[in-house]
N, C-alpha and C positions, 0 to 999 in steps of 0.2 A: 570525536565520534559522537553521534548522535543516539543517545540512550534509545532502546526500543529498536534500533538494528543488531543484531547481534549474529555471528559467524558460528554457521553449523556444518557437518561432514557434508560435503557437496552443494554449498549452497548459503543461503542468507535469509534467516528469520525477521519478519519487522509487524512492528505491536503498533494497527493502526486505530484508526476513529473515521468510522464512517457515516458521514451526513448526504442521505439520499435526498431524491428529487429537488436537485439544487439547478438550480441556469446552467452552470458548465462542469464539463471533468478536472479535476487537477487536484494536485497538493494546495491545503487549504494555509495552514500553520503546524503546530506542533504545540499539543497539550505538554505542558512541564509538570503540572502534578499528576497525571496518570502517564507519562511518558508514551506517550502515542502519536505518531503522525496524524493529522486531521487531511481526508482526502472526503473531498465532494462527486456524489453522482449524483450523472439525469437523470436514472430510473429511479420510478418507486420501490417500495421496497415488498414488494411479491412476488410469491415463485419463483423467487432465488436472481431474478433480474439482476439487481443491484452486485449479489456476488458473481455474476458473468461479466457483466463491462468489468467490473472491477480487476477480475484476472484480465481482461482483453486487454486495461488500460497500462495495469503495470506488465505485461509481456510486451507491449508497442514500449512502456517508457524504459526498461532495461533490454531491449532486442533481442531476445530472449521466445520461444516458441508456448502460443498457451499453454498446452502439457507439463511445460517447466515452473510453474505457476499453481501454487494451490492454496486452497484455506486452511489449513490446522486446527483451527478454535477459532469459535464464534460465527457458526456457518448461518444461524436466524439470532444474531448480535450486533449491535453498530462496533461493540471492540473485536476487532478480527485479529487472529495472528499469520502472516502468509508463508509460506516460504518461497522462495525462488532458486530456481537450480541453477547450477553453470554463474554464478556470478558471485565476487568478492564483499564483504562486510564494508571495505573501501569505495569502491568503485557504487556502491547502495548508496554510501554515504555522499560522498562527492557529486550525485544524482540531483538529491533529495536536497541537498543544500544550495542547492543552484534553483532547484525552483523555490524553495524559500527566498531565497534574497529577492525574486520575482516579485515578491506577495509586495512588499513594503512600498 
């Protein structure tokens, strides 16, 4: 299991790292000493932009409806924590490690 996803009452917590105004959307890597996914967006980061694709992106990448999708901490922060509803700590995992192996 990938530290920084962790299983909560209805749902899945994950402790990301986000770098706006970048070329493309995606999972970028995976900080190990602050244990955070690294995920890249297009927008800048004003008037909350950046945290709108951001639920858009991971609601399209877990199929999952935007409402199911929210920030917890770190709403004007690059370290965000999300939660997601309706979906497993595995099934997050098993996601997330598939678009890492991409990266390389």
């Amino acid at each position: 299991m990938i530290e920084g996803i962790r299983q909560q009452k209805g749902g899945v917590v994950i402790d990301i790292e986000v770098s706006p105004n970048s070329k493309k959307e995606g999972i970028k890597g995976y900080n190990e000493w602050r244990k955070r996914i690294i995920v890249t967006m297009k927008e800048k980061p004003e008037k909350f932009k950046v945290n709108r694709e951001l639920i858009s992106y991971f609601s399209s990448l877990f199929c999952v409806p935007q409402e199911d999708v929210s920030i917890v901490s770190g709403e004007k922060n690059p370290h965000k924590t999300i939660f997601i509803r309706g979906v497993s700590a595995e099934q997050v995992a098993e996601i997330i490690k598939e678009r890492l192996g991409k990266i390389k």
